[in-house]
C-alpha positions as CSV (number, residue, x, y, z in Angstrom):
1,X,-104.6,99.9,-88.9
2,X,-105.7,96.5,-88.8
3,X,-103.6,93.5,-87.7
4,X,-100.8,96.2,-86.7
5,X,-97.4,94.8,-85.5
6,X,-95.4,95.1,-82.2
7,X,-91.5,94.6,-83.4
8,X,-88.8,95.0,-80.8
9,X,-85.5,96.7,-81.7
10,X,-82.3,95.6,-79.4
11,X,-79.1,95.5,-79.2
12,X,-76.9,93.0,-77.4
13,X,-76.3,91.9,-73.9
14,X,-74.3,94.3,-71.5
15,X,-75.2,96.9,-74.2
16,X,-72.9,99.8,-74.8
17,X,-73.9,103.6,-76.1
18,X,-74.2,102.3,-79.6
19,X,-76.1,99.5,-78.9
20,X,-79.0,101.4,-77.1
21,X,-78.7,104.5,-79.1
22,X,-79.0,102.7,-82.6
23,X,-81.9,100.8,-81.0
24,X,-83.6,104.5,-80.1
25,X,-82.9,105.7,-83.6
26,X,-83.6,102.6,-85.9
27,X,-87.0,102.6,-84.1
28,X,-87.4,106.2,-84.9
29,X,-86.8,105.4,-88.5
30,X,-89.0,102.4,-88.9
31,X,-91.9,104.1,-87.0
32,X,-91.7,107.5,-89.4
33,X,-91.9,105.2,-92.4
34,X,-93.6,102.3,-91.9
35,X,-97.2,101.3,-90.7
36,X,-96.3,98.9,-87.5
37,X,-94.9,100.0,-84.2
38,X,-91.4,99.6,-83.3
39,X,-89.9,100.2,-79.8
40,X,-86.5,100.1,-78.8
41,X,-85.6,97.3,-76.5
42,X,-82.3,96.5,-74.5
43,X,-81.1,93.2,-73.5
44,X,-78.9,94.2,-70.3
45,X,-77.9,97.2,-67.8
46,X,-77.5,100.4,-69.2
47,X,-73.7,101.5,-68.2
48,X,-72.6,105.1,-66.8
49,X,-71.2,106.3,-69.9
50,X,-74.9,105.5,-71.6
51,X,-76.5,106.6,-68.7
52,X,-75.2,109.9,-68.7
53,X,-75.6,110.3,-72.5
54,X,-79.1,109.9,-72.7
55,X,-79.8,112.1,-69.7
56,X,-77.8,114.9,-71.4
57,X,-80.2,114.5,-74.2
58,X,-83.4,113.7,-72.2
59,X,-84.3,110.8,-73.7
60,X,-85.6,107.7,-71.9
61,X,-83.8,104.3,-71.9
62,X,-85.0,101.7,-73.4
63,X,-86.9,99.1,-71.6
64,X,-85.5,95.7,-70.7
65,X,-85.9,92.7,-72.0
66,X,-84.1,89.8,-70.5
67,X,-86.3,87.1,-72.6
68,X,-87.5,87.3,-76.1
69,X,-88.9,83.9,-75.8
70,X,-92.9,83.4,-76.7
71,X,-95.0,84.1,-73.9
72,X,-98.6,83.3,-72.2
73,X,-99.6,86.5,-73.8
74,X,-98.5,85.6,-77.5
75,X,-100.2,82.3,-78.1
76,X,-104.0,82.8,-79.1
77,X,-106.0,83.4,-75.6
78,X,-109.7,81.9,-75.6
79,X,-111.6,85.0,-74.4
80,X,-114.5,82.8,-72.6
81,X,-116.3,84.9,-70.4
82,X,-116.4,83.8,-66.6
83,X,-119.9,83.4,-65.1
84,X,-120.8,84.2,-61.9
85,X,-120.4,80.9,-59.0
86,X,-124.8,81.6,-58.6
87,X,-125.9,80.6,-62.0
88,X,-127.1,76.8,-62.2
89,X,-125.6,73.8,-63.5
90,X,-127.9,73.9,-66.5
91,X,-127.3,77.6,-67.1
92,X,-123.5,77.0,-66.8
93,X,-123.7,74.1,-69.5
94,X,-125.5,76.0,-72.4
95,X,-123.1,79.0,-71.9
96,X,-120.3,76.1,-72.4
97,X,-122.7,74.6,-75.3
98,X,-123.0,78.1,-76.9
99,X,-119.7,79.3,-76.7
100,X,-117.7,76.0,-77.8
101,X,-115.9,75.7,-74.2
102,X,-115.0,72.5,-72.3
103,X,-114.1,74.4,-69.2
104,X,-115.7,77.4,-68.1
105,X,-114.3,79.3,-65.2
106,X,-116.4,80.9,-62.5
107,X,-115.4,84.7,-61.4
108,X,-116.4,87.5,-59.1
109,X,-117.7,90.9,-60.0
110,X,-113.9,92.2,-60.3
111,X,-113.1,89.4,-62.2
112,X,-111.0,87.4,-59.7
113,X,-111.5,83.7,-60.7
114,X,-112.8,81.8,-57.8
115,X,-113.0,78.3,-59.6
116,X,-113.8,76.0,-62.4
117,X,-116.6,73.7,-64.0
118,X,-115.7,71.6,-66.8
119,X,-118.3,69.6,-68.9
120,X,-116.9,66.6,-67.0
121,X,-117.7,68.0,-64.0
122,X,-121.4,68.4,-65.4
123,X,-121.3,65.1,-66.8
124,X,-120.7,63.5,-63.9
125,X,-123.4,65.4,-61.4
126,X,-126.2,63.9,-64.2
127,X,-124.1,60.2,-63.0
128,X,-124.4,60.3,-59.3
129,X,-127.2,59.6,-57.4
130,X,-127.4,62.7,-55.3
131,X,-129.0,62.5,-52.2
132,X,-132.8,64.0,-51.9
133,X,-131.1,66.4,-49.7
134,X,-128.6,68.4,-52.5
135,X,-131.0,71.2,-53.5
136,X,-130.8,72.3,-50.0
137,X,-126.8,71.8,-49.1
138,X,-126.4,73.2,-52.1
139,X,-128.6,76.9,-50.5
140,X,-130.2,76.9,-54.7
141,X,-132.0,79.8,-55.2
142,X,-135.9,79.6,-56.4
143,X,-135.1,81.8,-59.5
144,X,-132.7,78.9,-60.4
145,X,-135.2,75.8,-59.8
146,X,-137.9,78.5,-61.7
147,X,-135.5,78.9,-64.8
148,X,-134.0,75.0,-64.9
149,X,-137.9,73.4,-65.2
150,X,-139.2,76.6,-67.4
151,X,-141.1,77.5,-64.8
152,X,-142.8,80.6,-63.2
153,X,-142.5,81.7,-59.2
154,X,-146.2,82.4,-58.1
155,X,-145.8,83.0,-54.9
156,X,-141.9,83.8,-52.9
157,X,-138.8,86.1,-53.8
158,X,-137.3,84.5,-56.7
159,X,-133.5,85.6,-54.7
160,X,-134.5,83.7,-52.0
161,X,-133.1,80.3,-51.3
162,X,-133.5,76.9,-50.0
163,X,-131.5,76.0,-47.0
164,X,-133.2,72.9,-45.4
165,X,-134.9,70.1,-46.0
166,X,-135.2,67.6,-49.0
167,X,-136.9,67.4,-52.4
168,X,-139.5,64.3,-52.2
169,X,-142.7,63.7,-55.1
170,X,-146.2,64.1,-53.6
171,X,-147.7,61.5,-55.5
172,X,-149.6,59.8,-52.0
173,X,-153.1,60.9,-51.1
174,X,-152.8,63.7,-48.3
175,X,-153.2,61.0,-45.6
176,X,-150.1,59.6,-47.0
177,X,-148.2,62.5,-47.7
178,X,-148.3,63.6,-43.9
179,X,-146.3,61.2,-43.1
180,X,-143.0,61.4,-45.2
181,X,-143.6,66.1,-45.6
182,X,-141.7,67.4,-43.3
183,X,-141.0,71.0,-42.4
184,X,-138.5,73.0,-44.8
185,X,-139.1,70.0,-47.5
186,X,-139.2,70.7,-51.4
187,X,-142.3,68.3,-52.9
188,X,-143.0,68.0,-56.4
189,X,-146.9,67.9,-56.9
190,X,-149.7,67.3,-59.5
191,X,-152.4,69.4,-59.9
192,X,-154.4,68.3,-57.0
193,X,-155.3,71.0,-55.1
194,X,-155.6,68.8,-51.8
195,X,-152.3,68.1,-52.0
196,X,-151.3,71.7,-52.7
197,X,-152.9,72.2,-49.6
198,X,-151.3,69.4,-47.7
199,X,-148.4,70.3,-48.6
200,X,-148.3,73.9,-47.4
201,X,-149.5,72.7,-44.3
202,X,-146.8,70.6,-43.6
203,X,-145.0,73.6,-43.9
204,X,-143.2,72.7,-46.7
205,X,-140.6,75.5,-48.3
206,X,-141.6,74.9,-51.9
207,X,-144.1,73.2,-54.2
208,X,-143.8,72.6,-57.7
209,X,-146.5,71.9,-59.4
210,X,-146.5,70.3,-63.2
211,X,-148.2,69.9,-66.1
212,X,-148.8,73.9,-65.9
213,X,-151.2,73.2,-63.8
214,X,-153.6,76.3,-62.0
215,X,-152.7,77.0,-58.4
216,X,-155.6,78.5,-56.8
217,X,-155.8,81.9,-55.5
218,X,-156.8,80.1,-52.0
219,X,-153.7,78.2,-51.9
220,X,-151.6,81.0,-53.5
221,X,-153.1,83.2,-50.5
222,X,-152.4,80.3,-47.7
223,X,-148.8,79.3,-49.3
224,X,-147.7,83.3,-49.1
225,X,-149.0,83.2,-45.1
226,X,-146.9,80.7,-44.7
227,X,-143.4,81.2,-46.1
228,X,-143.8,78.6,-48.9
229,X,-142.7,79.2,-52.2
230,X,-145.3,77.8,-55.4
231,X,-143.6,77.7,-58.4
232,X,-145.2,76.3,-61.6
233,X,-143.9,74.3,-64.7
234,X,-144.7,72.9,-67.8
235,X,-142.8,69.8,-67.4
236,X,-144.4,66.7,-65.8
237,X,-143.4,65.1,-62.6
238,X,-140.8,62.6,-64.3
239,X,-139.0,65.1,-65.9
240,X,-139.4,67.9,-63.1
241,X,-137.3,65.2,-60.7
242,X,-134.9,64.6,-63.6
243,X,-133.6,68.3,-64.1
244,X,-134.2,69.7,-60.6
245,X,-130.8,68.7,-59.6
246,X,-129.6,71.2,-62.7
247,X,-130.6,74.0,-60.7
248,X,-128.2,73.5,-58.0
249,X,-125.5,76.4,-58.3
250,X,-122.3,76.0,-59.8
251,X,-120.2,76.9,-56.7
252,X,-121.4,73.1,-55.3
253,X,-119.7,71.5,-57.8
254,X,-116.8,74.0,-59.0
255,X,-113.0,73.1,-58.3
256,X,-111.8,75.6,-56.0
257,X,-108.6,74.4,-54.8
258,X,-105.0,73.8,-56.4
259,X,-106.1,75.7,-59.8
260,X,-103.7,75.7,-62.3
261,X,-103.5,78.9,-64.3
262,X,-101.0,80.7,-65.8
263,X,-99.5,84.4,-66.1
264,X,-99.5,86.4,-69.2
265,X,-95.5,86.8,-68.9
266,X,-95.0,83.1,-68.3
267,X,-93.0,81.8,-70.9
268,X,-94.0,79.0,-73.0
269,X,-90.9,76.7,-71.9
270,X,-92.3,76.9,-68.6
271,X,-96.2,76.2,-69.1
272,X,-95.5,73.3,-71.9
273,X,-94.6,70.8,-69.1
274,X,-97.3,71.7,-66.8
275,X,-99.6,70.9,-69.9
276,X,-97.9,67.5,-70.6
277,X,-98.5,66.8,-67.2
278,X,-101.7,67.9,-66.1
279,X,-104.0,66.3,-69.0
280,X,-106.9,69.5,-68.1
281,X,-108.2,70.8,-72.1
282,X,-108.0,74.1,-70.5
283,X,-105.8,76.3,-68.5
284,X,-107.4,79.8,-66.5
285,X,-104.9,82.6,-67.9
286,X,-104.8,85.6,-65.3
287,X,-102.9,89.4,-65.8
288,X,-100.1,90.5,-63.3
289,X,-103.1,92.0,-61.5
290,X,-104.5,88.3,-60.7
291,X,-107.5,89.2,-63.1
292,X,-109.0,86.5,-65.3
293,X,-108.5,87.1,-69.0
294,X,-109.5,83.9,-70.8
295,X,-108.1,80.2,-71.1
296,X,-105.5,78.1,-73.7
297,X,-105.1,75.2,-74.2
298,X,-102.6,72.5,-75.5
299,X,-102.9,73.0,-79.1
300,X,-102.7,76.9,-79.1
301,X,-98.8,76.2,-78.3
302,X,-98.6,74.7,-81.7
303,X,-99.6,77.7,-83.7
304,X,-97.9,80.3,-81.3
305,X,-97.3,83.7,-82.4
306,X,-93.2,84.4,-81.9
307,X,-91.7,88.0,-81.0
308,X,-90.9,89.8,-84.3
309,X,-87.1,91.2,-83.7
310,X,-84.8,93.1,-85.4
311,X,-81.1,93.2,-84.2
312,X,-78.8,95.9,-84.1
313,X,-74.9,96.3,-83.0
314,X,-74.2,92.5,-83.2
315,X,-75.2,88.8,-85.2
316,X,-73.9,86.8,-82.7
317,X,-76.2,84.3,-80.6
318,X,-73.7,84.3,-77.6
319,X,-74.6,88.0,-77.7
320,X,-78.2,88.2,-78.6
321,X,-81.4,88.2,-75.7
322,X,-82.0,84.8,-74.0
323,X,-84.3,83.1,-76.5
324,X,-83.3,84.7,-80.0
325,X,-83.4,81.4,-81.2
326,X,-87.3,81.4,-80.8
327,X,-88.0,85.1,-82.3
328,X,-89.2,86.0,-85.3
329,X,-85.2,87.7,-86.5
330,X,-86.6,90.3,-89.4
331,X,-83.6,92.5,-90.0
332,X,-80.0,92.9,-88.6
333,X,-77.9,96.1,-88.6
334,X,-74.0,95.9,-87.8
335,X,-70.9,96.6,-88.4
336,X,-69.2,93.4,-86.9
337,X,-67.9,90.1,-88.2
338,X,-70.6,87.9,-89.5
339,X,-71.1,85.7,-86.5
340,X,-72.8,82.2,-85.9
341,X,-76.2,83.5,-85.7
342,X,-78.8,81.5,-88.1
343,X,-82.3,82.4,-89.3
344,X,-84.8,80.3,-90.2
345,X,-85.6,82.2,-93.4
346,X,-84.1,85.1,-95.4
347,X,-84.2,88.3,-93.6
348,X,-82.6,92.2,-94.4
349,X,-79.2,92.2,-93.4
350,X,-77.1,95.1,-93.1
351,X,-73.4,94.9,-92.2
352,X,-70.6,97.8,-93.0
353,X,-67.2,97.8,-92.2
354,X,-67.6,101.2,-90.3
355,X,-66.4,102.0,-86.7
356,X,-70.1,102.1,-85.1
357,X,-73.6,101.0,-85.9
358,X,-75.1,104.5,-85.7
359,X,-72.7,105.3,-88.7
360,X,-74.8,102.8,-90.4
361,X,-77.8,104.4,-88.6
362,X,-77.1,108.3,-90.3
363,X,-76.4,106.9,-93.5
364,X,-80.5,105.2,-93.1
365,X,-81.9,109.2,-92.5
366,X,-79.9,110.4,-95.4
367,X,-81.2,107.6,-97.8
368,X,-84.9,108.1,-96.3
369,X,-84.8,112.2,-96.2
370,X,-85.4,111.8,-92.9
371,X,-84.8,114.8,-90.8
372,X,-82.9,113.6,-87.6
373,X,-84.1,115.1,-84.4
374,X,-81.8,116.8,-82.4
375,X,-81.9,114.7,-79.2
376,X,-81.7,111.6,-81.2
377,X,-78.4,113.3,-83.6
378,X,-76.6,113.6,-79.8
379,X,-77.2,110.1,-79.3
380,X,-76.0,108.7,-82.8
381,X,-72.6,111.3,-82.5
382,X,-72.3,110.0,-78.6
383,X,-72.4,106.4,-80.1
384,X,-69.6,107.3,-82.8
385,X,-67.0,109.0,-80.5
386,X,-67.7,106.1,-77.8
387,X,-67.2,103.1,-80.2
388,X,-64.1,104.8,-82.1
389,X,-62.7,106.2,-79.0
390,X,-62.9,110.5,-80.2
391,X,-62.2,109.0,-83.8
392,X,-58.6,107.5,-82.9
393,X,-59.6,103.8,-83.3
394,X,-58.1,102.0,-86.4
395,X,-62.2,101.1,-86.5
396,X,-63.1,104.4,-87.1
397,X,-63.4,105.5,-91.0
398,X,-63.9,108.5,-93.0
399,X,-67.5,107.5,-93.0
400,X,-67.6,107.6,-89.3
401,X,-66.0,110.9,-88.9
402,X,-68.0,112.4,-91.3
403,X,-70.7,111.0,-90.0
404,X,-69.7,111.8,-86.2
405,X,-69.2,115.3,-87.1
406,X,-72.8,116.2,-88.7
407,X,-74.3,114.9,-86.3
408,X,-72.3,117.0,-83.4
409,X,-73.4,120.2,-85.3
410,X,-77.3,118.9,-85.6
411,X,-77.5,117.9,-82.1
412,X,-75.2,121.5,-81.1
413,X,-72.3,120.0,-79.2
414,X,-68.2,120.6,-79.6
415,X,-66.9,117.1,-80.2
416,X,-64.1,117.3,-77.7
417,X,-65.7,118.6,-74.7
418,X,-68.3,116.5,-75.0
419,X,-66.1,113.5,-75.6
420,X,-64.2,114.0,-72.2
421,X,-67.4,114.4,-70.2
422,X,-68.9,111.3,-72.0
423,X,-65.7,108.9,-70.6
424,X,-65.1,110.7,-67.5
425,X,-68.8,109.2,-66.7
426,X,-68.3,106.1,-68.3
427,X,-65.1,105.7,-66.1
428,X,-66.6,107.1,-62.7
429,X,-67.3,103.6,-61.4
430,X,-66.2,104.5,-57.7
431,X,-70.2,103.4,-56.6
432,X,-69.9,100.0,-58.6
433,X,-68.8,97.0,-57.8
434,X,-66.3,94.5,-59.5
435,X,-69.1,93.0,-60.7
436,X,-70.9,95.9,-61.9
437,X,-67.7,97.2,-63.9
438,X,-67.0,93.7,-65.5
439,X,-70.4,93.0,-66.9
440,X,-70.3,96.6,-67.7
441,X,-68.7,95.5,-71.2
442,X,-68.7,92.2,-71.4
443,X,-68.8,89.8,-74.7
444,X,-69.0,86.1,-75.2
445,X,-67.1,84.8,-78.1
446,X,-67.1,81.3,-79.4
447,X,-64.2,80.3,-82.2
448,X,-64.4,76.8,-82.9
449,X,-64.5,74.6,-79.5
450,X,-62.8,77.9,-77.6
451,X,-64.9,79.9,-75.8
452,X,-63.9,83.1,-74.2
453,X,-64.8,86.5,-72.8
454,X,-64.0,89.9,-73.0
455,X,-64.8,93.4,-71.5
456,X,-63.4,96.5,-71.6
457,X,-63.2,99.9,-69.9
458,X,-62.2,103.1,-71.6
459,X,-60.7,106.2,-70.0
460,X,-58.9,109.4,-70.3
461,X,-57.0,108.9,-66.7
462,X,-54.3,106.2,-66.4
463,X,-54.7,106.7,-62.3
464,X,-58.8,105.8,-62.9
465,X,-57.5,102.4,-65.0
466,X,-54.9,101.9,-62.4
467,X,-57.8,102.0,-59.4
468,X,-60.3,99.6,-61.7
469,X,-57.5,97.4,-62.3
470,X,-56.5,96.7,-58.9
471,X,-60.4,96.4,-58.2
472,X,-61.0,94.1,-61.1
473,X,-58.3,91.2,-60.6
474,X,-59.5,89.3,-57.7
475,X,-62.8,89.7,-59.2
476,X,-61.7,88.1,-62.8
477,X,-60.2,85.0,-61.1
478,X,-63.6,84.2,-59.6
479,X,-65.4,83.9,-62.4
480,X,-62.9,82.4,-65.1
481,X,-64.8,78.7,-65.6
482,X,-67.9,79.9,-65.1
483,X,-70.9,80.1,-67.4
484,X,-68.3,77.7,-70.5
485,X,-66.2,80.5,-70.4
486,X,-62.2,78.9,-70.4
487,X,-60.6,82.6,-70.7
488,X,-61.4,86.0,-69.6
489,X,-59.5,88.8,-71.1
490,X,-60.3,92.4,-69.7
491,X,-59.3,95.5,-71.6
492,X,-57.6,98.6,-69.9
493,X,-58.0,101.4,-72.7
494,X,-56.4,104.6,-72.2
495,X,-57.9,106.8,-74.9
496,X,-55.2,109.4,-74.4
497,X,-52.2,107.7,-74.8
498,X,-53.6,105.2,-77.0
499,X,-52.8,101.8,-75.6
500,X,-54.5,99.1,-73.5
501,X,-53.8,96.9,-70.3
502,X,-54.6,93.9,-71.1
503,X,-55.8,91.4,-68.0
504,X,-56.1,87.8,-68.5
505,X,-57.0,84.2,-66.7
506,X,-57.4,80.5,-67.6
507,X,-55.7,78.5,-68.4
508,X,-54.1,78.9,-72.2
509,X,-54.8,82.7,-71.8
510,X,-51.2,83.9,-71.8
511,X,-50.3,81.5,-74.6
512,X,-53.2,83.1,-76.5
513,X,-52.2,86.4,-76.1
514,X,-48.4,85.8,-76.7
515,X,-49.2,83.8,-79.9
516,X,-51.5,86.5,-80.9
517,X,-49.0,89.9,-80.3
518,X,-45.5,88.0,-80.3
519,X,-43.7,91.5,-79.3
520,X,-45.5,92.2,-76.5
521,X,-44.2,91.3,-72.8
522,X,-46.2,89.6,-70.2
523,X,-46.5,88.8,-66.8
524,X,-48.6,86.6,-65.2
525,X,-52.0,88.0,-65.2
526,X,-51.4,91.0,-67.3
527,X,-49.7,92.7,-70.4
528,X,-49.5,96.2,-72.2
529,X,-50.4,96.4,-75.3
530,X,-49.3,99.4,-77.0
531,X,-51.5,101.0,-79.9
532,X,-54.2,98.5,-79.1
533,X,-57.7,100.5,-78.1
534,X,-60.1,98.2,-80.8
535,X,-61.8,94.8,-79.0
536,X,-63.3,94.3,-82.4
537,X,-60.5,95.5,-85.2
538,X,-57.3,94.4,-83.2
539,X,-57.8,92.1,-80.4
540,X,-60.7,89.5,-81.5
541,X,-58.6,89.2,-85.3
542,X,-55.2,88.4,-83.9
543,X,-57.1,85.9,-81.3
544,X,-58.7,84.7,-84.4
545,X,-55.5,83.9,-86.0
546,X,-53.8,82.5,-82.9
547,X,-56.2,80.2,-82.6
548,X,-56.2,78.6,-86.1
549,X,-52.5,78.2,-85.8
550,X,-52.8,76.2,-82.9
């Protein structure tokens, strides 16, 4: 099809099993019923937990995508052709002429680009008064001289070249002419054959002789004996001295050094001040190989082609992939608070007040009579009993049980075992470090002027929580302040006996959390929290509330 569509699915950053495996599926969906190509995208790590879900059900993860912002490769590349650094100036500015170009870059036969020409550059060999010597320093091939004057090679390899000597006009008797011919020389000649004949005697390297003028088969015959090249042309002597220079090669007059060019994954932020800056009307674009590909220019970054995206698992812009602001948003799927992400037109938005976005995700097969592989059934049911921890959240509905449920029987698992082998391997973080675990599950929120983090860790074992705990502390002290962030708060779940540890820093973070569960006891740095396993349902709402009665 015609004008087909790349749109990424993603989740957010530091993505949890729901947030890749609604990805997977939603792209399955959108793939099986509609005519573009979706492909499930992740904005962050993938943790152990998902890790070991989607190896238990074979399926790849999702590749990573740490910028959604436009690209080299999204704006509309000029697909000019490079020309080889042999062709002539003249050759080199009709293939500019013919093809609309200002700039045309010179590559090799495996399309490295060795340098540029611009019309400029043209422009301003016609201005300068090249020496008589050019033709030669510039090593120009007879087949070029032959082509620029419309000409024909009588006598000579046309690959051949001129290496020595300078380009003079025989238009002195022969007497004359002996004087200023010297060996290696270029002349330019009328169609005297004396001087045809003077010439090659003075060993010259080349004659040229105008008006289409016959070369005798005696000269032809002496000119071959002696290494000199006869080419003939239509042209008169005037004009043969005006466009001989055009025959010089390219190579003598390209830019070879301190190109600018551009990737294909460089972003636009990036390139848009080198444009400003360097005034050129076109930049070289090269692949990750180093290949040539085409050129842009300043004006392609105004009708730019953005990322089409649709988000799942969260609507917040502290959440989203770096950039969202300059995607193309098309849908989002959750089942969180409506957060402060905008779009710049109307888009699909789905949002339930279920425990898990791949509850959402089962509800889309049903509606569509899709059939739900097997593989991707594990992943949704995985998703469910991770986000409402084995169904004993106060997130988790009928819908989600229901939901969680089916899906175990399609993809042929027992809920419970499965459950405990999915959070012993989210909680088996002996080979990570402090940073590794906190990023692990980590989200920014933003409430008014506050901003503030929070991560979590779930597990069956309270000696596990205990060993993360003392591993975690130094490590949340470090990196309160940083990135906005005034207060981290870090989450201790143990699923079993339903309660949380809750760790905090910054400063105002224990007055938060005692405004926000007046009950609870805290210490310094920490506090239990008992019947508190939701981030989203319990903590985030009562840190709402304390915050607007401060």
């Amino acid at each position: 099809m015609e004008n087909k569509q790349t749109i990424y699915v993603i989740g957010h950053k530091n993505p949890d099993t729901d947030s890749i495996c609604s990805a997977i599926a939603y792209a399955d969906i959108k793939n099986r019923t509609e005519e573009d190509t979706f492909i499930p995208m992740r904005a962050g790590q993938i943790n152990e937990e998902t890790e070991y879900v989607l190896k238990r059900f074979q399926m790849s993860a999702p590749v990573y995508l740490e910028d959604i912002g436009t690209q080299v490769k999204d704006m509309e590349i000029h697909k000019t052709e490079g020309a080889r650094s042999d062709i002539s100036v003249k050759e080199a500015f009709n293939h500019m002429t013919e093809n609309g170009a200002v700039t045309l870059p010179i590559t090799d036969e495996e399309n490295n680009l060795e340098g540029l020409i611009t019309i400029g550059d043209i422009a301003r060999s016609y201005m300068d008064a090249y020496d008589n010597t050019v033709i030669a320093a510039a090593k120009t091939q007879y087949r070029n001289i032959a082509s620029t004057l419309n000409g024909e090679i009588l006598v000579g390899d046309a690959e051949d070249f001129i290496d020595r000597g300078k380009v003079i006009i025989g238009a002195a008797n022969p007497d004359k002419m002996e004087e200023f011919i010297d060996e290696g020389d270029l002349v330019i000649l009328g169609n005297r054959m004396e001087d045809h004949l003077c010439a090659v005697e003075q060993k010259a390297a080349c004659i040229i002789v105008g008006l289409g003028a016959k070369v005798s088969s005696v000269i032809q015959k002496f000119a071959r004996e002696n290494n000199c090249t006869v080419i003939t042309t239509p042209y008169d002597t005037l004009t043969i001295a005006k466009l001989i220079n055009q025959s010089i090669p390219v190579r003598h007059l390209m830019k070879t050094k301190n190109l600018i060019t551009f990737r294909m994954d460089d972003f636009t932020d990036d390139i848009r001040d080198i444009m400003g800056k360097n005034r050129h009307r076109d930049f070289p674009v090269l692949d990750k190989d180093g290949k040539y590909q085409g050129t842009v220019s300043r004006r392609n970054l105004l009708n730019i082609s953005k990322k089409k995206v649709i988000l799942v698992d969260h609507n917040e812009v502290s959440q989203a992939v770096d950039n969202i602001r300059e995607a193309d948003i098309l849908e989002i799927i959750d089942h969180h608070r409506i957060g402060s992400l905008q779009t710049m037109q109307p888009v699909v938005f789905r949002n339930q007040p279920v425990g898990c976005t791949a509850t959402i995700m089962y509800q889309m097969y049903q509606e569509k009579n899709l059939d739900i592989p097997p593989a991707i059934a594990g992943l949704l049911c995985a998703a469910i009993l991770s986000d409402t921890l084995m169904f004993r959240s106060p997130t988790c509905t009928f819908l989600d049980r229901a939901a969680g449920q089916e899906l175990a029987k399609l993809a042929g698992i027992e809920v419970e075992e499965f459950a405990a082998e999915m959070f012993r391997a989210g909680s088996d973080l002996q080979s990570k470090s402090p940073e590794e675990i906190f990023y692990q599950d980590f989200k920014k929120f933003i409430i008014d002027d506050v901003t503030f983090g929070v991560g979590q860790i779930n597990s069956m074992s309270a000696d596990e929580l205990q060993h993360i705990k003392e591993r975690l502390q130094p490590y949340i002290k470090s990196e309160c302040g940083k990135n906005g962030i005034q207060m981290v708060f870090f989450m201790l779940t143990n699923i079993v006996e339903e309660s949380t540890e809750l760790l905090f820093c910054g400063e105002g973070s224990r007055h938060m959390v005692s405004q926000a569960f007046e009950d609870m006891k805290a210490n310094e740095s920490s506090c239990m929290l008992s019947g508190v396993v939701s981030r989203k349902k319990q903590l985030i709402p009562a840190f709402m509330r304390a915050l607007e009665e401060v």
